[in-house]
C-alpha positions as CSV (number, residue, x, y, z in Angstrom):
1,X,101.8,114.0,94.7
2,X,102.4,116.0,97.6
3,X,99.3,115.3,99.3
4,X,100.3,111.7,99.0
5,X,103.9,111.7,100.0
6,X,102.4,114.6,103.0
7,X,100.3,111.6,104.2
8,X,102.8,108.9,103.3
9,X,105.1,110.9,105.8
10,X,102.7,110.6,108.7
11,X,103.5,107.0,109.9
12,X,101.1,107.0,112.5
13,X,98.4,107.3,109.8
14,X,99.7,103.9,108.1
15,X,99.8,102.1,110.9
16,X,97.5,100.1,108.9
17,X,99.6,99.9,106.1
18,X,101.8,98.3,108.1
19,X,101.9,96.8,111.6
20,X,106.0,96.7,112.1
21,X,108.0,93.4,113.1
22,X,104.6,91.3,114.2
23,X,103.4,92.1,110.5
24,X,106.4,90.8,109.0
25,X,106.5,87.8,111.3
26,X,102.8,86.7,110.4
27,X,103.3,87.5,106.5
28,X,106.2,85.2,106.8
29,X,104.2,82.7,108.4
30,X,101.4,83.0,105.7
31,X,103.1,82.5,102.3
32,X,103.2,79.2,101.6
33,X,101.5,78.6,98.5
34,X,99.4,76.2,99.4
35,X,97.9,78.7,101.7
36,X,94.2,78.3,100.9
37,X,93.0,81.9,102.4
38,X,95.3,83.3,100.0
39,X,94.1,82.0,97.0
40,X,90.4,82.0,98.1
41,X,90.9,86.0,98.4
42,X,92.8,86.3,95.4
43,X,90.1,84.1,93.5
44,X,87.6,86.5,94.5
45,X,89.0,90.2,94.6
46,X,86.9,91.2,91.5
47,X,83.5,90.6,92.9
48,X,83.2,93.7,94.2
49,X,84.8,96.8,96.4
50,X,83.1,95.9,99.6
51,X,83.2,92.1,99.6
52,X,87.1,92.4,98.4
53,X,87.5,94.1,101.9
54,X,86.3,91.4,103.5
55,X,87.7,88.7,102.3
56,X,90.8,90.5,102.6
57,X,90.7,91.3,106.0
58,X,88.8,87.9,107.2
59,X,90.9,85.4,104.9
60,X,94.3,86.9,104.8
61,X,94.6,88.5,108.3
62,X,98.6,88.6,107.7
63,X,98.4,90.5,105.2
64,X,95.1,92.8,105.5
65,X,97.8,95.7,107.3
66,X,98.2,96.0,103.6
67,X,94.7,96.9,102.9
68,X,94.1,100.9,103.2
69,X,90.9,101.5,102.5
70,X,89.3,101.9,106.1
71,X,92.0,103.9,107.3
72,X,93.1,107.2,108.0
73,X,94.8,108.0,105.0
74,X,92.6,107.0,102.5
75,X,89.8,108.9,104.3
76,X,92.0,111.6,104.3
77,X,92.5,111.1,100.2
78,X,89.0,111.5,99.8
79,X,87.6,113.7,101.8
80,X,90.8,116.2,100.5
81,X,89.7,115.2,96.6
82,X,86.0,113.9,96.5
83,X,85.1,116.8,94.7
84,X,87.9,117.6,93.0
85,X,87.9,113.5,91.8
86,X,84.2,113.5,90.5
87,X,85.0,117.0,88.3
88,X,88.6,115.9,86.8
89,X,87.7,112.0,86.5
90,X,84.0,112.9,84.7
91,X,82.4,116.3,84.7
92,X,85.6,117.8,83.6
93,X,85.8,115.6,80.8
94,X,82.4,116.0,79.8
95,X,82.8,119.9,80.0
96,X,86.1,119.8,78.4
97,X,84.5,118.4,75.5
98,X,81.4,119.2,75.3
99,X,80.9,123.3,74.2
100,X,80.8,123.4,70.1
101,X,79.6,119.3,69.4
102,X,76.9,118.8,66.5
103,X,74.0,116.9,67.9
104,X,73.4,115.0,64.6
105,X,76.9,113.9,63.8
106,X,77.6,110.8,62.4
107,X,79.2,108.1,65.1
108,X,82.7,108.7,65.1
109,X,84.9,105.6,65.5
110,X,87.5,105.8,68.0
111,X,90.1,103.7,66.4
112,X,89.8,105.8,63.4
113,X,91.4,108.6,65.1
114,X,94.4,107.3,66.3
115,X,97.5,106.0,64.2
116,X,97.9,102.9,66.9
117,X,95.8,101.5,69.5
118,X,96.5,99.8,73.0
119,X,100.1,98.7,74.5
120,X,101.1,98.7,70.4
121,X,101.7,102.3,70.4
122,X,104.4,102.1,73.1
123,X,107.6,103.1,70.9
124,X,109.9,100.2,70.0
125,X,112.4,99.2,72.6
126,X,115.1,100.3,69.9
127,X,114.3,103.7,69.3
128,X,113.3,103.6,73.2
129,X,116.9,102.9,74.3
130,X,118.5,105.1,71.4
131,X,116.2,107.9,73.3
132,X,116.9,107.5,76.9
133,X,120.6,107.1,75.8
134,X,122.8,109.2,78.6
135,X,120.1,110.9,79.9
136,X,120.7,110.4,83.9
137,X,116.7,109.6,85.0
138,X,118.6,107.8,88.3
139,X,120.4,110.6,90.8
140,X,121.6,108.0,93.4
141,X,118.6,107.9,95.9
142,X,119.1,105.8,98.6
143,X,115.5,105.3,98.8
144,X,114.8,104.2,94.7
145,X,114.3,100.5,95.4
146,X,113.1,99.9,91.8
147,X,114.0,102.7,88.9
148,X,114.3,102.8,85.2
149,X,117.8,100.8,85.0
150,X,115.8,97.3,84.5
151,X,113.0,98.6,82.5
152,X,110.4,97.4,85.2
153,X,106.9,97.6,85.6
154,X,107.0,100.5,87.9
155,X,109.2,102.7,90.6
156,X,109.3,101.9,94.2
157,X,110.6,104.3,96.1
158,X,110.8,103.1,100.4
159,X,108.6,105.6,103.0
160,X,110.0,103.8,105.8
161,X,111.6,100.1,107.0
162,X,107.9,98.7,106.2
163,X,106.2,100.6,103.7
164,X,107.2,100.9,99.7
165,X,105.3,103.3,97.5
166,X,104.9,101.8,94.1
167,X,104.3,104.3,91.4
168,X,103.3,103.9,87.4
169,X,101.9,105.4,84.9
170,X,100.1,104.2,81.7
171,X,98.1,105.3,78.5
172,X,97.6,104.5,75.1
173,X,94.9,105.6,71.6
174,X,92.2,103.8,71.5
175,X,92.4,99.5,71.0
176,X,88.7,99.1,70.3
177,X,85.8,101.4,69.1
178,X,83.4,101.0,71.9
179,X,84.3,104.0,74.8
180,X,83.4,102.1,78.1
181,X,85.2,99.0,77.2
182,X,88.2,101.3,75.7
183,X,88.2,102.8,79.3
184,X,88.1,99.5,81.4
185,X,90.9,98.3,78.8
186,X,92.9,101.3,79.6
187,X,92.4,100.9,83.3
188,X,92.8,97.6,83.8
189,X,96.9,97.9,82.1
190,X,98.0,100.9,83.7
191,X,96.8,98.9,87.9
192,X,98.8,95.9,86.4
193,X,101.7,96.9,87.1
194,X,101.4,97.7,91.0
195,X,100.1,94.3,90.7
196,X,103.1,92.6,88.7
197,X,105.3,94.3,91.6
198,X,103.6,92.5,93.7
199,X,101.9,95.1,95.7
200,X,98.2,96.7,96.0
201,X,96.7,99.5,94.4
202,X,95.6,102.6,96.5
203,X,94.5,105.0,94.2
204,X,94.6,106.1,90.9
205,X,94.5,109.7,88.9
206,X,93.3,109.8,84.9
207,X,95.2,111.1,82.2
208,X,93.3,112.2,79.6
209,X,93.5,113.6,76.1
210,X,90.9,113.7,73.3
211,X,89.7,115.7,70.6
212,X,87.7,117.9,72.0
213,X,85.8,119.1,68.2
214,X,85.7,115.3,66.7
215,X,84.4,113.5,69.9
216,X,81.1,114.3,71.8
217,X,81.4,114.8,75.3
218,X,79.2,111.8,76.2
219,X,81.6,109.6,74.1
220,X,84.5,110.9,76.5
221,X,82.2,110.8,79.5
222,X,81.6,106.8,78.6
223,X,85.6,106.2,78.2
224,X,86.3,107.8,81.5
225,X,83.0,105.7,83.1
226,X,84.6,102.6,82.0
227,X,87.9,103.5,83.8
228,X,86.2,104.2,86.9
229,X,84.4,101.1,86.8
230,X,87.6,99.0,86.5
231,X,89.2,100.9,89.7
232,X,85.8,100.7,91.6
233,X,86.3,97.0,90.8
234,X,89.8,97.1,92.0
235,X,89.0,98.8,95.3
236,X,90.5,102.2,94.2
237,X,89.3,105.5,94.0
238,X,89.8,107.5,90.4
239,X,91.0,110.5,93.0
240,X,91.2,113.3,89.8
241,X,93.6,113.3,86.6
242,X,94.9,115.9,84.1
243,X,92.9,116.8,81.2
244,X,94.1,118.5,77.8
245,X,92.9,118.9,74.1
246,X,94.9,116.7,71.6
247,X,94.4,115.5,67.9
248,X,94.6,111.6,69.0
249,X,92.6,109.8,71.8
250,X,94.7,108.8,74.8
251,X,93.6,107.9,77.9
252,X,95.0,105.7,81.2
253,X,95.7,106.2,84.5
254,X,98.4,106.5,87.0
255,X,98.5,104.3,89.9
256,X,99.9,104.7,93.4
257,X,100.3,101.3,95.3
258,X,102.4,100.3,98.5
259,X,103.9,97.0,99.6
260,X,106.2,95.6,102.0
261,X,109.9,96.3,101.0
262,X,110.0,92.6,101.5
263,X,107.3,91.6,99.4
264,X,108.3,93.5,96.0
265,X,108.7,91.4,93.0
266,X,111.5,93.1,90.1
267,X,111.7,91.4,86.9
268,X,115.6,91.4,87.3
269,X,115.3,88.8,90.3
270,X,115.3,85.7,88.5
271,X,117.2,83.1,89.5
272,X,118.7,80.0,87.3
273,X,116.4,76.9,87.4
274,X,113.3,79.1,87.9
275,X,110.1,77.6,86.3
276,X,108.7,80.2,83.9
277,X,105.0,80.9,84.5
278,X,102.4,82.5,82.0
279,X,98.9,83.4,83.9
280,X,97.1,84.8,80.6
281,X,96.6,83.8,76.7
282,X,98.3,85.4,73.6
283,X,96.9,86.8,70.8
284,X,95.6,90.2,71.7
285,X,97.5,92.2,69.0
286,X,96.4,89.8,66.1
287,X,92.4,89.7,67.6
288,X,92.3,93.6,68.1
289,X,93.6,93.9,64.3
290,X,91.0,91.3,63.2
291,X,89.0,93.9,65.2
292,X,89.6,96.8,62.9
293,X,89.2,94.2,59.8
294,X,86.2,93.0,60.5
295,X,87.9,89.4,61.1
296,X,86.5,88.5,64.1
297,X,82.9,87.6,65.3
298,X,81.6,88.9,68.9
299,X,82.2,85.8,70.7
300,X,86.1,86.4,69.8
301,X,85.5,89.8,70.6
302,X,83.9,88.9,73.8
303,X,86.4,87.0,74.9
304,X,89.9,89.6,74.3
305,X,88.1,91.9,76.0
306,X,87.6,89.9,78.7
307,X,91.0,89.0,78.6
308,X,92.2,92.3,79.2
309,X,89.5,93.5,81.5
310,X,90.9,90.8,84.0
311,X,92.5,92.6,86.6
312,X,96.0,90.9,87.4
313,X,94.6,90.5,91.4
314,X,96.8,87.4,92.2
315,X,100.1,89.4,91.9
316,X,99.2,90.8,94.8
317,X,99.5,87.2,96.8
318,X,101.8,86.4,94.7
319,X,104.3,89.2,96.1
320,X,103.8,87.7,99.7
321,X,105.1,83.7,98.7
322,X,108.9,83.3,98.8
323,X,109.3,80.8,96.1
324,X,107.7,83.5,93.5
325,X,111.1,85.2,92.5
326,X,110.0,88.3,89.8
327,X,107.2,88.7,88.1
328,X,106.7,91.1,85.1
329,X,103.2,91.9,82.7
330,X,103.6,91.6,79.5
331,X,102.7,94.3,77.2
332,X,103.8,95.8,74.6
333,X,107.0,94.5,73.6
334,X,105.1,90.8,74.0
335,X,106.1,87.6,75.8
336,X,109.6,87.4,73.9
337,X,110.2,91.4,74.8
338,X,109.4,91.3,78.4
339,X,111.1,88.2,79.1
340,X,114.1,89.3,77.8
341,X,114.1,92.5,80.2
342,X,113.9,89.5,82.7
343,X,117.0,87.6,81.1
344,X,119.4,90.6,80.9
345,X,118.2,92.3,84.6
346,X,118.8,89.0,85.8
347,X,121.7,88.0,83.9
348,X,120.5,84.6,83.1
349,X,119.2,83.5,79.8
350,X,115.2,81.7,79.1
351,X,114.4,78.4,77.1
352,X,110.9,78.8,76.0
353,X,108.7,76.1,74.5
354,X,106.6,77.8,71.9
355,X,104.0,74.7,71.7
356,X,103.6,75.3,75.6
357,X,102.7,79.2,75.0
358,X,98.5,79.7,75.9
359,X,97.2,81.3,73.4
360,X,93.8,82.6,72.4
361,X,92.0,79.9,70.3
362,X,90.9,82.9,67.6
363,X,94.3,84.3,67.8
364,X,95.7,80.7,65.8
365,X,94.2,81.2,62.4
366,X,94.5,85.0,62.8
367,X,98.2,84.4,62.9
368,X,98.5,81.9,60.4
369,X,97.0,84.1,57.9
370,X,99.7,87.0,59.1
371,X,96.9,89.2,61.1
372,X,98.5,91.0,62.8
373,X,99.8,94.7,64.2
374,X,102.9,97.0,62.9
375,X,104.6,96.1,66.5
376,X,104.9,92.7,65.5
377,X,107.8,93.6,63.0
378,X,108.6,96.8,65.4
379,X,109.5,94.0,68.0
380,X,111.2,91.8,66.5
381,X,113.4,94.4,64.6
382,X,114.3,95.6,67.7
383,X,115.1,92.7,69.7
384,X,115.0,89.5,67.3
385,X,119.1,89.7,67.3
386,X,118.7,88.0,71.5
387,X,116.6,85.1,70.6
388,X,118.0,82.2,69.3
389,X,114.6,80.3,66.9
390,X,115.1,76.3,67.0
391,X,114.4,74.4,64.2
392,X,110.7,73.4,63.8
393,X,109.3,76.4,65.6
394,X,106.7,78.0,63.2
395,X,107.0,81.3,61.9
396,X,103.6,82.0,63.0
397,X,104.2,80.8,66.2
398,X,107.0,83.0,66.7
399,X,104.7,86.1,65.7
400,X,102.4,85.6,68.5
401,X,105.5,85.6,70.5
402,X,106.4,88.9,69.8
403,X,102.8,90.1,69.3
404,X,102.0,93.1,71.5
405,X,100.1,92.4,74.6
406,X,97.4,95.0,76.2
407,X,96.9,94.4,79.5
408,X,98.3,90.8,79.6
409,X,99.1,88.4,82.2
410,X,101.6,88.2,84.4
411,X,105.0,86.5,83.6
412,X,106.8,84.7,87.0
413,X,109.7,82.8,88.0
414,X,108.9,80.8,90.4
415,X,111.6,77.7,92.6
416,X,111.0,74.3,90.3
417,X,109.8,71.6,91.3
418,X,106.7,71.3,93.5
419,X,106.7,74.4,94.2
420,X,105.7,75.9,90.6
421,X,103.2,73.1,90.5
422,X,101.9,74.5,93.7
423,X,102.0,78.2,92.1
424,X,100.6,76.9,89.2
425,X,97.3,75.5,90.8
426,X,96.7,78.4,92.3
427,X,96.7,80.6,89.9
428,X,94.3,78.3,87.9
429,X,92.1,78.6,91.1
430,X,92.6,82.4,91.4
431,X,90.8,82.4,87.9
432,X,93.1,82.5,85.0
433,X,92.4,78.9,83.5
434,X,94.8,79.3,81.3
435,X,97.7,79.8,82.8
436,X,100.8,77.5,81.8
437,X,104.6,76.7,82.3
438,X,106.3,77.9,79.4
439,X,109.6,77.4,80.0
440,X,112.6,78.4,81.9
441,X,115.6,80.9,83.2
442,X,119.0,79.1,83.1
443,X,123.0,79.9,83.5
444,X,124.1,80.8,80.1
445,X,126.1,77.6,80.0
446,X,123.4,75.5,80.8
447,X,120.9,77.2,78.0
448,X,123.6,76.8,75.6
449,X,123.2,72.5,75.8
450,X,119.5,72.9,74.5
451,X,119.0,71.5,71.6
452,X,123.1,71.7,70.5
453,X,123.0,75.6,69.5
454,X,126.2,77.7,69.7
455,X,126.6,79.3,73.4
456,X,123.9,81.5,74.8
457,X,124.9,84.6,76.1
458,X,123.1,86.2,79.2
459,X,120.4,88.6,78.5
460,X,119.0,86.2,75.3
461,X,115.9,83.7,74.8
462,X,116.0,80.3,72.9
463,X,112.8,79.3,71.5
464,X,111.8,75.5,70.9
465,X,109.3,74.1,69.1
C-alpha cells in the first residue's frame, strides 16, 4: 500500500493517468453513447493484454490517459515486485502447501471442504448491519469520495483534482470443484467492482487461504494460475498477495483501480425516471447448486462459468457517458439486494418487472423445482420486509430474484428514453447479449401508483409480474 499511495503521490509519474483540463475537455467530448470507438474497445478488451492496449489507446484517445500500463508507474510496480509477485502469487503457494502431501491421495473435491461457495458465503446483509452497528469505519476524510455508508462496490479515495484511486477487496470458498476455473471465478468478482465504479483496474494482490495438509500444492498452484489468467486478461499484473493456512479454501484478490473524479459511478446516484439496466443473466446460485447435485449437464456448466468468467469491461466506458447515473454488480445479496442498496442510497424507490429479468435458460427448471442455495432464504429474511411482491409474480420467479450472484453483471441507471436504448445497444455490442431493461427508479409517490398498492416508501422495490 505504501508503494502504491508513494507512487500515487508522485504526480509527475501519472501524468498519464491523467492529462489535466485538456483530458477532461476531450472525455467530455467523447461520451456520447453512440460513440462507436467506445464500444468497439469495450467489445474487445478481453482478447488479450497487448491488443486491449491498442485498441485503447488508438480507439478511445480521450480516454487512453486512463490507461497505465506503459507508464512510469506501473514500470515502477513491477520492476519493485516482479519477483516478489511470481513467489507470493505462485511459488509461494505451491511451497506453502506443498511439504507433507501424499502422492497417491484420492482427488479431493474443493467444494467439499468449504461450508459455502462463491458470493453465497458473504454474511447476510442482516447480521452484516447488526455487526457494523456503531462501529465509526468513516473518520471524516475530506478525500473519501466513496466509503462504507452506501454499501458500494468499493472505496474511492481522490490523489489529486484528476485522479481517484478505487480500492476493493474480494474472496470467497470454493463455487466449483475444478481449481483453475475456481480461480478465474474468483478473479473475475473481486476486478468487478473497479469496473461497476466505473473505473479501470491497475493491479491486483491475491489473498489466499487453504488447507495446507488436505490440498496438494499443485491443486493450489492451479487455483492461483486461474486467477492470474483472468488479470492477465484484464491487463493487470497479480503484483503479490498474503498467504496463510486455514481449515476452508478461500481465495480472491484485491484490486487497485483509478478513474477520473468525474467519471465515478456510486450506486446511491440514481435519479427518478432512470431506466434500470441488467447487462448479465440470473441463475448462478440455483446452477452452481445443481453443480454440487449433479443436476446439471456440462453444456449448463459451460455456460455459468462462462458467465462469471466475463469480465464486466464495459463499466469502464460506461463511467465516461453522462447519461449512465450509478451502476452497481450484483452479487451476493442478488438483483433484489443490490438494487435496494441503490433505492435507499438514492432515496428513490425501483419497479421491477420480474418477466423482463434475463435469466439463465438452465436456471428456469432449477428454480421451479426449488434448487437452490441457503442465501436464497438468508436474502430474503434479511431484506424481503422492502419489497412489495405484485400479484401474479411467481414464487419461483421471485427466488431467482434474490438468488445469490457470483461475479454478475452490472446493474445501471441510465436517463430514459433514447438514451437507455442507446446504452442498451451497446452493451449488447460490447458482448453481453443478454442484457435487458428490467425496470425502473421512481419518487416514492410515483412508485406507489403501480399497480394500486399502499404507498411506497424510499429505500423499497415493487416487483410485477
Amino acid at each position: 500500500m505504501q508503494s502504491l499511495l508513494g507512487i500515487a503521490a508522485r504526480t509527475g509519474r501519472l501524468a498519464s493517468l491523467c492529462a489535466g483540463t485538456a483530458t477532461q475537455q476531450a472525455l467530455a467530448a467523447s461520451t456520447s453513447v453512440s460513440h462507436p470507438a467506445v464500444w468497439r474497445w469495450a467489445a474487445s478488451a478481453a482478447t488479450g493484454e497487448q491488443q486491449q492496449q491498442q485498441r485503447w489507446q488508438q480507439q478511445w484517445p480521450a480516454a487512453a490517459s486512463w490507461r497505465p500500463a506503459e507508464s512510469t508507474a506501473a514500470r515502477s510496480l513491477s520492476s519493485s515486485s516482479a519477483a516478489a509477485a511470481a513467489a507470493a502469487a505462485a511459488g509461494g503457494a505451491g511451497t506453502a502447501a506443498g511439504e507433507g502431501q501424499g502422492q497417491g491421495q484420492a482427488p479431493v473435491k474443493l467444494t467439499q471442504l468449504s461450508h459455502g461457495g462463491g458470493c453465497g458465503c458473504k454474511i447476510a446483509p442482516a447480521k452484516l448491519q447488526e455487526i457494523l452497528k456503531g462501529v465509526q469505519l468513516d473518520f471524516g476524510s475530506p478525500e473519501l469520495l466513496v466509503g462504507a455508508s452506501t454499501s458500494d462496490d468499493a472505496a474511492v479515495y481522490r490523489l489529486s483534482p484528476d485522479i481517484a484511486l478505487i480500492l476493493t477487496t474480494d474472496f470467497f470458498m470454493p463455487i466449483v470443484d475444478d481449481p483453475r476455473d475456481f480461480g478465474r471465478v474468483a478473479a473475475a468478482n473481486a476486478i468487478s467492482d473497479v469496473y461497476a465504479m466505473g473505473g479501470r483496474p491497475l493491479l491486483a494482490l491475491s489473498v489466499l487461504g487453504m488447507p495446507i495438509n488436505k490440498l496438494p500444492a499443485a491443486v493450489i498452484s492451479e487455483i492461483v494460475a486461474g486467477g492470474a489468467d483472468v488479470c492477465r486478461q484484464a491487463g493487470i499484473p497479480l503484483a503479490g498477495g498474503h498467504s496463510i493456512d486455514s481449515p476452508e479454501p478461500i481465495f480472491g484478490l484485491v484490486v487497485a483501480g483509478a478513474a477520473h473524479p468525474a467519471a465515478i459511478r456510486a450506486n446511491s446516484t440514481g435519479r427518478a425516471g432512470d431506466v434500470l439496466i441488467l447487462t448479465k443473466p440470473l441463475g448462478v446460485g440455483a446452477m452452481t447448486t445443481a453443480i454440487k447435485k449433479g443436476l446439471l449437464d456440462e453444456a449448463g456448466y459451460k455456460q455459468v462459468i462462462g458467465t462469471m468468467t466475463q469480465l464486466n469491461t464495459v463499466g469502464t466506458a460506461l463511467g465516461q457517458d453522462p447519461r449512465v447515473h450509478a451502476i452497481t454488480d450484483v452479487t451476493g445479496f442478488g438483483l433484489l439486494g443490490h438494487l435496494l442498496e441503490v433505492c435507499r442510497g438514492s432515496g428513490l424507490t425501483a419497479v421491477v418487472d420480474a418477466g423482463a429479468v434475463p435469466v439463465m435458460a438452465p436456471a428456469v427448471p432449477l428454480a421451479q423445482r426449488g434448487v437452490f442455495p441457503g442465501a436464497v432464504s438468508r436474502n430474503w429474511d434479511s431484506y424481503g420486509a422492502a419489497v412489495r411482491v405484485e400479484p401474479g409474480v411467481e414464487p419461483w420467479r421471485r427466488d431467482l430474484l434474490v438468488d445469490p450472484q457470483t461475479s454478475g453483471g452490472l446493474l445501471l441507471a441510465v436517463e430514459p428514453g433514447r438514451a437507455a436504448e442507446a446504452v442498451l445497444a451497446a452493451v449488447r455490442a460490447a458482448g453481453f447479449g443478454q442484457a435487458a431493461v428490467v425496470g425502473r427508479l421512481e419518487a416514492p409517490a410515483a412508485a406507489a401508483a403501480v399497480g394500486g398498492g399502499a404507498a411506497a416508501a424510499a429505500g423499497t422495490v415493487v416487483l410485477r409480474p
